[in-house]
One Martini backbone bead per residue (centre of mass of N, CA, C, O) as a GRO file, in nm:
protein
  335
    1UNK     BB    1   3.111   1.134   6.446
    2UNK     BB    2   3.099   0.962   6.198
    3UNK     BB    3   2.984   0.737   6.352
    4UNK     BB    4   2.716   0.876   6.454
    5UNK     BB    5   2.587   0.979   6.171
    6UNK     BB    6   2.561   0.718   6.020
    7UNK     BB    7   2.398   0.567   6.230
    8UNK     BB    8   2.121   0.746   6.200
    9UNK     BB    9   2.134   0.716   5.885
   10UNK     BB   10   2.101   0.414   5.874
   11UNK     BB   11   1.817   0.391   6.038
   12UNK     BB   12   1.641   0.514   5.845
   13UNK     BB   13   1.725   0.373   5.585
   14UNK     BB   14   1.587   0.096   5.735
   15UNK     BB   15   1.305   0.231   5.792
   16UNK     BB   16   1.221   0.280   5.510
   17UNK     BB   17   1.071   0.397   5.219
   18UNK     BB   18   1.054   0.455   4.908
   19UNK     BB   19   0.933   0.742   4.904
   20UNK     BB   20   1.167   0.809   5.177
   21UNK     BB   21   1.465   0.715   5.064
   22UNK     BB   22   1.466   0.954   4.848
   23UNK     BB   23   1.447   1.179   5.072
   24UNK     BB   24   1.729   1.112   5.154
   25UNK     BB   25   1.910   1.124   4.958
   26UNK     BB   26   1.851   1.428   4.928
   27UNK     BB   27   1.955   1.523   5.191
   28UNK     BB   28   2.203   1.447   5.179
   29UNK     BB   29   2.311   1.451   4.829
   30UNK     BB   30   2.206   1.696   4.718
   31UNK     BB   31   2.233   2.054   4.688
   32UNK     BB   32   2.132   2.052   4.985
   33UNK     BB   33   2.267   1.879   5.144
   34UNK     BB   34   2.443   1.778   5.389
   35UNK     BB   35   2.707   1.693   5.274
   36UNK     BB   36   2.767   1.875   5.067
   37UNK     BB   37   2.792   2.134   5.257
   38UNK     BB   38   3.033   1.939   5.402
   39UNK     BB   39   3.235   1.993   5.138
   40UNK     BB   40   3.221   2.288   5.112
   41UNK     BB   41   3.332   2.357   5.432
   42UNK     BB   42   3.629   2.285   5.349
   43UNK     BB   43   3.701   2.591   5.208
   44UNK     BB   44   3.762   2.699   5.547
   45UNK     BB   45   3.998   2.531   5.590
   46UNK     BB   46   4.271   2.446   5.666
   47UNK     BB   47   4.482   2.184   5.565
   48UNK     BB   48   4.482   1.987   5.756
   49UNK     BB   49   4.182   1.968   5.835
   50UNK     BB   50   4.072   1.891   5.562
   51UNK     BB   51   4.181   1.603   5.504
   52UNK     BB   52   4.064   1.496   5.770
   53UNK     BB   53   3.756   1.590   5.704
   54UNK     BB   54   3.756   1.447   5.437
   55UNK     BB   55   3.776   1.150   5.514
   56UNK     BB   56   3.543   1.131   5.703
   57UNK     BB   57   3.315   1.208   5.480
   58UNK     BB   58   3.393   0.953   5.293
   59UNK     BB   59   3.314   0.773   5.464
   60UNK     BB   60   3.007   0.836   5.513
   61UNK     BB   61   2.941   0.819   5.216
   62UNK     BB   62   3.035   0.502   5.204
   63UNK     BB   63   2.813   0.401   5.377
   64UNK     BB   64   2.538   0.550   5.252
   65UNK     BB   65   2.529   0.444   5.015
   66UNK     BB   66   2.516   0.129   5.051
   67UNK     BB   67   2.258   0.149   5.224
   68UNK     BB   68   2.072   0.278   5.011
   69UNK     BB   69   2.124   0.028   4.842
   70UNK     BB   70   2.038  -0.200   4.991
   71UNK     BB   71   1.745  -0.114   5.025
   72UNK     BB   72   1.677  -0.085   4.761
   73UNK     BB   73   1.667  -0.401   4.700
   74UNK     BB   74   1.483  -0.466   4.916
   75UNK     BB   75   1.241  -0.328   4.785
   76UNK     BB   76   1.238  -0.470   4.534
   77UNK     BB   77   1.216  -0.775   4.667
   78UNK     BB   78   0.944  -0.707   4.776
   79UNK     BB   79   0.787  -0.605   4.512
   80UNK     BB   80   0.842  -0.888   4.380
   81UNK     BB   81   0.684  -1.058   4.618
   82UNK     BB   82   0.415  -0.953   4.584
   83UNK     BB   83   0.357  -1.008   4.276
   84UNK     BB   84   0.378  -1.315   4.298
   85UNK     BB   85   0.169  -1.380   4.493
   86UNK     BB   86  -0.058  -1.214   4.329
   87UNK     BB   87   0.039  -1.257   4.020
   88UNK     BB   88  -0.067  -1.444   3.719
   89UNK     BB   89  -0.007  -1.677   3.493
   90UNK     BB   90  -0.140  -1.855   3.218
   91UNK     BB   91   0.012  -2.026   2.949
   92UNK     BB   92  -0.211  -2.220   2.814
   93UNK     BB   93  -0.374  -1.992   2.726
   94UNK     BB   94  -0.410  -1.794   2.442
   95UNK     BB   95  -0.289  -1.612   2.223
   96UNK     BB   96  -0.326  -1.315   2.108
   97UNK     BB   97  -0.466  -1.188   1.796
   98UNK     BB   98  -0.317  -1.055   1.557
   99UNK     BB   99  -0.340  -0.855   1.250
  100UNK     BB  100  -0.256  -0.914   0.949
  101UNK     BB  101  -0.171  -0.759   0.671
  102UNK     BB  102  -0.276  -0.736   0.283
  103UNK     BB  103  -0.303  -0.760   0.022
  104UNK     BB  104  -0.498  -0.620  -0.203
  105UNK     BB  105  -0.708  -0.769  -0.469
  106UNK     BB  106  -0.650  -0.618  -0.683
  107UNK     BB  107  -0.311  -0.587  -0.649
  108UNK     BB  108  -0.321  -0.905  -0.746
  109UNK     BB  109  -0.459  -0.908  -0.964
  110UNK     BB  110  -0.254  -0.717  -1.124
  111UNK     BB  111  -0.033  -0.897  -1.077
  112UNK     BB  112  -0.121  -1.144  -1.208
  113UNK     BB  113  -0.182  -0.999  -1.531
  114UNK     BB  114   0.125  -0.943  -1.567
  115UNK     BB  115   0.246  -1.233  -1.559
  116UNK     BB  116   0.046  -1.340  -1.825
  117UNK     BB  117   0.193  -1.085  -2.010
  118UNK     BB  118   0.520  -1.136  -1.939
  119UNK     BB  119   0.510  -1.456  -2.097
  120UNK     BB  120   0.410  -1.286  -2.358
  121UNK     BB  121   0.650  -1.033  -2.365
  122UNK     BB  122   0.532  -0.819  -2.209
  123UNK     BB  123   0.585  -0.453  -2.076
  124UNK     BB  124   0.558  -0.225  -1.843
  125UNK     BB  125   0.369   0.085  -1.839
  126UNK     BB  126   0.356   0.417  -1.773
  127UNK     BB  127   0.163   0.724  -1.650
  128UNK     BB  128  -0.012   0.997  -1.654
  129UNK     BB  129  -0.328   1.126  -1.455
  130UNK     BB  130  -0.270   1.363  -1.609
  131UNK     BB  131  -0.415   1.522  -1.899
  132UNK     BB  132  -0.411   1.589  -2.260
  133UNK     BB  133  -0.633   1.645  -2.489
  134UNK     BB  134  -0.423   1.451  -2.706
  135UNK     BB  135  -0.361   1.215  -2.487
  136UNK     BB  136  -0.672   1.141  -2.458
  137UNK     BB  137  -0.809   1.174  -2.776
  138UNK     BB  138  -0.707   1.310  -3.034
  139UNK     BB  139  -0.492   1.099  -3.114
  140UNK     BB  140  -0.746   0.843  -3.072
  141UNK     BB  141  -0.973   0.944  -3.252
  142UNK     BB  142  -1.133   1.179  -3.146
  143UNK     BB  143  -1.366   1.357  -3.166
  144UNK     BB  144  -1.514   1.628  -3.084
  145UNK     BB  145  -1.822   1.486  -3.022
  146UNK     BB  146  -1.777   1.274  -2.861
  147UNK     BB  147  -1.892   1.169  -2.592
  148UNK     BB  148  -1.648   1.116  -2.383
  149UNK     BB  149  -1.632   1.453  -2.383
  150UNK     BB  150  -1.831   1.495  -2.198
  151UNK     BB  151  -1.811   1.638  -1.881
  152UNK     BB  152  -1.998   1.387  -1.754
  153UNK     BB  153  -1.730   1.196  -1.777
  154UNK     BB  154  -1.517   1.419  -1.686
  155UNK     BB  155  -1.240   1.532  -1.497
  156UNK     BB  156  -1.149   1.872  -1.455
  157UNK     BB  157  -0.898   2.089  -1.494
  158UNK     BB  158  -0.673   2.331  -1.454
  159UNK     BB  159  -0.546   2.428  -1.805
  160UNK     BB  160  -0.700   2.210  -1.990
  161UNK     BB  161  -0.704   1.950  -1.796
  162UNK     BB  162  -0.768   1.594  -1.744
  163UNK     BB  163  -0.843   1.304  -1.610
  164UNK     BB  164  -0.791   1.035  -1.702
  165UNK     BB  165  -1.028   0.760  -1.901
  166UNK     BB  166  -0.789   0.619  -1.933
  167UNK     BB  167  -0.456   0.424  -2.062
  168UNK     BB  168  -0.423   0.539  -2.371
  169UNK     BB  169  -0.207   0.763  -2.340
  170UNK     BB  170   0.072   0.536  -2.285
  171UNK     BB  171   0.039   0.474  -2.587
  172UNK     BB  172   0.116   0.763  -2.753
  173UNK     BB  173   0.387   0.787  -2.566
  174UNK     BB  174   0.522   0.512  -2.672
  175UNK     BB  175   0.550   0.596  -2.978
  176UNK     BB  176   0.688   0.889  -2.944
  177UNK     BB  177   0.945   0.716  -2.790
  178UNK     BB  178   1.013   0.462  -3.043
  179UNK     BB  179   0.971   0.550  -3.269
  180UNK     BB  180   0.983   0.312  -3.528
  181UNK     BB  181   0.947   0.094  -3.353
  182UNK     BB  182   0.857  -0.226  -3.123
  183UNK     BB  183   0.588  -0.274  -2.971
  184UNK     BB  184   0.531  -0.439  -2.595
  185UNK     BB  185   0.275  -0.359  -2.416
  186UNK     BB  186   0.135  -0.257  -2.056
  187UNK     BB  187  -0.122  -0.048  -1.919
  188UNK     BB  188  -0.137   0.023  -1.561
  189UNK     BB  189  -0.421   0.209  -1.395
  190UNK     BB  190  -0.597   0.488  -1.326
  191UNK     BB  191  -0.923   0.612  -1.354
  192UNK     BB  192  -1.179   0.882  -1.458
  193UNK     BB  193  -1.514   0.895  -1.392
  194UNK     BB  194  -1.885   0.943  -1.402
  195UNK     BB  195  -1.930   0.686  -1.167
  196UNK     BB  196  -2.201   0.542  -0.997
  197UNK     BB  197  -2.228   0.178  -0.908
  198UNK     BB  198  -2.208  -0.128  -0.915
  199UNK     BB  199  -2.016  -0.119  -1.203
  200UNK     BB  200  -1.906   0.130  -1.113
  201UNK     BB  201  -1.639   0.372  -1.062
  202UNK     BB  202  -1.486   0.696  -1.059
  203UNK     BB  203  -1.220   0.507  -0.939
  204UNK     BB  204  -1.061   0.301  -1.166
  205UNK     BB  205  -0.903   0.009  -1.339
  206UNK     BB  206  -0.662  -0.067  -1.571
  207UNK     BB  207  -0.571  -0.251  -1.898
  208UNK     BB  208  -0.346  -0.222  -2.136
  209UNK     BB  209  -0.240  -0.314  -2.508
  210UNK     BB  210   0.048  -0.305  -2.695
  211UNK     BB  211   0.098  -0.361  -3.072
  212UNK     BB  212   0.405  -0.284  -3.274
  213UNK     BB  213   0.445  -0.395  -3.606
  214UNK     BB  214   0.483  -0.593  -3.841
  215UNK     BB  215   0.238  -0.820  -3.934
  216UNK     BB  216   0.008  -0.755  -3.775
  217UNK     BB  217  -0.306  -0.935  -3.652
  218UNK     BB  218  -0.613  -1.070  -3.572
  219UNK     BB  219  -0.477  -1.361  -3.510
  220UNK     BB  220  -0.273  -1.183  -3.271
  221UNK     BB  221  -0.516  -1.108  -3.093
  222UNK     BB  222  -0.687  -1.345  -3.040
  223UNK     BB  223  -0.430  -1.519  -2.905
  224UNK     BB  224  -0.375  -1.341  -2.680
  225UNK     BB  225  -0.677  -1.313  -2.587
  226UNK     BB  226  -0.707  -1.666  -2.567
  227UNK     BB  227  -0.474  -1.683  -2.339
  228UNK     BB  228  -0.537  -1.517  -2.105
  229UNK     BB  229  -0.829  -1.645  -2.042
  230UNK     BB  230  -0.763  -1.905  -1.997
  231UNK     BB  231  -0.535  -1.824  -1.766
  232UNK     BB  232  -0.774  -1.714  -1.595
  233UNK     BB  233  -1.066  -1.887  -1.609
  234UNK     BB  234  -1.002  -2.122  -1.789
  235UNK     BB  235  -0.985  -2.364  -2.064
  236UNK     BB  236  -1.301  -2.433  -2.100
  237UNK     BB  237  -1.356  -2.153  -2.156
  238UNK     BB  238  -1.601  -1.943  -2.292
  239UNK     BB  239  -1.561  -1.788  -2.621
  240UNK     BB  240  -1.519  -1.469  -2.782
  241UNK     BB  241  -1.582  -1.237  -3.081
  242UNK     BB  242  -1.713  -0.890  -3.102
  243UNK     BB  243  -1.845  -0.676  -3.284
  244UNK     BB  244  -1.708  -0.334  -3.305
  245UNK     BB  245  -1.646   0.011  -3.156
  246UNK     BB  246  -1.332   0.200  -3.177
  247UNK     BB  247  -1.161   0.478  -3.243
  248UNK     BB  248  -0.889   0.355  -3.230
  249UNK     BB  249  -1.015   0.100  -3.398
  250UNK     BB  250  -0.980  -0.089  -3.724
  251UNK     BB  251  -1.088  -0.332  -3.624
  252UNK     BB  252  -1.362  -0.398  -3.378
  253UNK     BB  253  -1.340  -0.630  -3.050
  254UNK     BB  254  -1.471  -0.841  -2.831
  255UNK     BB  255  -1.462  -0.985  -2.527
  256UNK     BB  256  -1.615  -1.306  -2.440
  257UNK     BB  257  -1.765  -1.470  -2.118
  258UNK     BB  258  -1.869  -1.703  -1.965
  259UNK     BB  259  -2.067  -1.714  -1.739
  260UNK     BB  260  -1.984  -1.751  -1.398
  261UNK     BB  261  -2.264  -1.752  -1.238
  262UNK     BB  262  -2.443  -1.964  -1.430
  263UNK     BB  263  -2.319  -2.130  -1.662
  264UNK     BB  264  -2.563  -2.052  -1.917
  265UNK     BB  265  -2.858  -1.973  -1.768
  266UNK     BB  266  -2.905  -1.720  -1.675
  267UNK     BB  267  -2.903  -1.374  -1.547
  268UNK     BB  268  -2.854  -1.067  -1.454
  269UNK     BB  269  -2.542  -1.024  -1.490
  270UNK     BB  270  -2.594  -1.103  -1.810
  271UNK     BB  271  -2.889  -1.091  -1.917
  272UNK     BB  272  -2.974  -1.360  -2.010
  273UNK     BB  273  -2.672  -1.442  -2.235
  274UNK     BB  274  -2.434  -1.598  -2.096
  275UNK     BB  275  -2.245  -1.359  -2.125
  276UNK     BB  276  -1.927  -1.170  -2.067
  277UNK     BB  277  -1.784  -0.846  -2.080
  278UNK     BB  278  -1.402  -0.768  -2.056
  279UNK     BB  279  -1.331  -0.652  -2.351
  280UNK     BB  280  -1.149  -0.409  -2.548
  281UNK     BB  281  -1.063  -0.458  -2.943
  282UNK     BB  282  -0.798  -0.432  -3.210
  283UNK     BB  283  -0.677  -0.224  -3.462
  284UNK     BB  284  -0.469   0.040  -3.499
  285UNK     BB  285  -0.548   0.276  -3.634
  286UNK     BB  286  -0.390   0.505  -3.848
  287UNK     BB  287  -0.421   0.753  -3.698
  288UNK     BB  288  -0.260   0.676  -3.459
  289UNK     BB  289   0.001   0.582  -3.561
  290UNK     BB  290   0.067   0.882  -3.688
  291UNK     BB  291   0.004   1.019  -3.382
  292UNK     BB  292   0.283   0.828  -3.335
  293UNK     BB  293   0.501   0.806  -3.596
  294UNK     BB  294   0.382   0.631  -3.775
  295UNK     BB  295   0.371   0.402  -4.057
  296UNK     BB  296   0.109   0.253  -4.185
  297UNK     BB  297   0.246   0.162  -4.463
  298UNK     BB  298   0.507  -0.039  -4.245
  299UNK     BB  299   0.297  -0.105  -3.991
  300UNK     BB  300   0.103  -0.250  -3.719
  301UNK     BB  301  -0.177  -0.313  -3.480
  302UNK     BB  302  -0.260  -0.401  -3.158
  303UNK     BB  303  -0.544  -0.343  -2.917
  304UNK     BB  304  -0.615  -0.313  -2.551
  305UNK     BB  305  -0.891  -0.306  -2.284
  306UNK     BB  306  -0.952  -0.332  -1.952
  307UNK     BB  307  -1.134  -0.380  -1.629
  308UNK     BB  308  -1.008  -0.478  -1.334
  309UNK     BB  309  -1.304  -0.512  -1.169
  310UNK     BB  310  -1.417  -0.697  -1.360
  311UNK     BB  311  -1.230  -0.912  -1.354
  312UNK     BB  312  -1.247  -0.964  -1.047
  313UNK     BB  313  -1.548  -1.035  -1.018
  314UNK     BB  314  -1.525  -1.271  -1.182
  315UNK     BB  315  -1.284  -1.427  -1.039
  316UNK     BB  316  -1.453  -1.376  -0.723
  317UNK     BB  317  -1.734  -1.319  -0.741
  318UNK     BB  318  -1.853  -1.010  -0.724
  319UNK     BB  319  -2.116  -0.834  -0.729
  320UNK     BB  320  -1.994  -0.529  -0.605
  321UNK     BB  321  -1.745  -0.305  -0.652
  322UNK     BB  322  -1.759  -0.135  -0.418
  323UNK     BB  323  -1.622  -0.353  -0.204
  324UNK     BB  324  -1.322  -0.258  -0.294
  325UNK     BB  325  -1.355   0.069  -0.119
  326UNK     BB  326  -1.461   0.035   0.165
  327UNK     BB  327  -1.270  -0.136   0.372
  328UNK     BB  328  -1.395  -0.427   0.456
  329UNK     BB  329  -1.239  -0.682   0.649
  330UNK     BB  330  -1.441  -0.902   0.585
  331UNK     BB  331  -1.391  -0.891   0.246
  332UNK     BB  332  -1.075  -0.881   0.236
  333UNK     BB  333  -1.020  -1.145   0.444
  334UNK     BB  334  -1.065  -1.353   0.179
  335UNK     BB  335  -0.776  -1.282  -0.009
   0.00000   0.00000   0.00000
């Protein structure tokens, strides 16, 4: 009987396809399977008889079960010869490109900033950009009247804080954490005002620098700061220091590199005078070091601050800042 049942279920098996041999299996083996069934109906037999009939029934499970493997390899090695009959590759062929990210330039131009003020000894310092105002105006010395201060420059939040709108609060908190001591760092980091147009953006990115120590002199600053410019600019680049005004330091100078658009030659960029302003730099105030802890007649101290998006813009030549922030692959992957 047993091979005479494994005999038609082996003949269906061999003539079956892909999915009719899916469905003998079931028919077999499944929870209602034939098998199935017949191991069941083995627990209402003798005991002599259920050994017997149980033997048997293994052998046509190992019987059919083989044919079911064999039919599968079978089918499987049909449809890989189909495959390769019908489809190829070309190896000659050229793999598509993947398009792989990179730095954003603000942030190499920003890594870049960092080390060639780490080789003149500043270490980076940071700060929160949610900012109150004694740690961004007041401490500062600026007027309650300075213009700075007016709404439409500031972005407000509640509780009486607002957006720091530079990053010279982490100039306040690292004096206030350090004297009497020596300080030497660079502030990098994000900044809020309100403007939006070529040269400006609502969102845009700083580097302040701070040294206070004894014996600091305007010597030390501009020492500092025309060798940054040569080594970022190039070692022939034209420099100045020019007379300015800034609440925090005094006396106070703008460092002017020259217009690297036109050469010297005056465009629009430059407003016909072939420099352009790169940072804002001075002595800071006897009020600040005062309202950060030190004693104004026992150390002095040089500060600057610069804006990263004008750096970069006269490094890579760019003419609207707009387009750091655009998002545009086409002139991201030129960095």
């Amino acid at each position: 009987m047993a091979t005479l049942s494994s005999g038609e279920w082996r003949e269906r098996i061999r003539a079956a396809g892909a999915e009719e041999l899916e469905a003998l299996r079931l028919d077999l083996f499944g929870r209602r399977g034939v098998l199935t069934d017949a191991m069941k109906a083995l627990r209402g037999l003798e005991p002599s008889e259920r050994a017997k009939r149980g033997r048997e029934l293994n052998d046509v499970k190992a019987v059919l079960e083989e044919a079911l493997s064999r039919r599968q390899e079978e089918l499987s090695k049909q449809a890989l010869d189909l495959r390769l009959a019908t489809e190829w590759v070309d190896p000659t062929l050229p793999g598509t490109h993947v398009a792989v990210g990179h730095i954003h330039p603000l942030a190499q131009m920003e890594t870049r900033l960092e080390e060639v003020f780490a080789s003149m000894g500043f270490e980076v310092k940071r700060g929160p950009e949610v900012e109150d105002d004694w740690h961004n105006f007041e401490a500062l010395n600026f007027p309650k009247d300075h213009p700075s201060r007016d709404m439409q420059d500031s972005f407000l939040v509640e509780g009486g804080y607002l957006l720091r709108t530079h990053t010279s609060p982490v100039q306040i908190r690292a004096m206030e954490e350090r004297a009497p001591g020596p300080i030497r760092i660079i502030v990098p980091g994000r900044v809020f005002r309100r403007d939006d147009d070529i040269t400006h953006s609502p969102v845009f990115h700083q580097i302040e620098g701070l040294v206070v120590d004894s014996g600091v002199s305007m010597a030390h600053l501009k020492s500092t700061l025309f060798t940054f410019a040569r080594t970022v600019f190039g070692a022939e680049a034209p420099l100045r220091l020019r007379p300015s005004y800034f609440p925090f330091t005094e006396p106070s100078a703008e460092l002017d590199v020259g217009c690297l658009f036109c050469r010297g030659e005056g465009c629009r960029v430059c407003k016909e005078s072939s420099w352009l302003e790169i940072l804002g730099s001075g002595l800071v105030h006897p009020n600040v070091l005062r309202n950060g802890g030190y004693d104004p007649e026992a150390v002095s101290g040089f500060a600057f601050g610069m804006g990263l998006e004008r750096i970069a813009m006269l490094y890579y030549n760019v003419p609207d800042v707009r387009l750091f922030y655009q998002g545009d692959a086409r002139f991201l992957t030129q960095f």
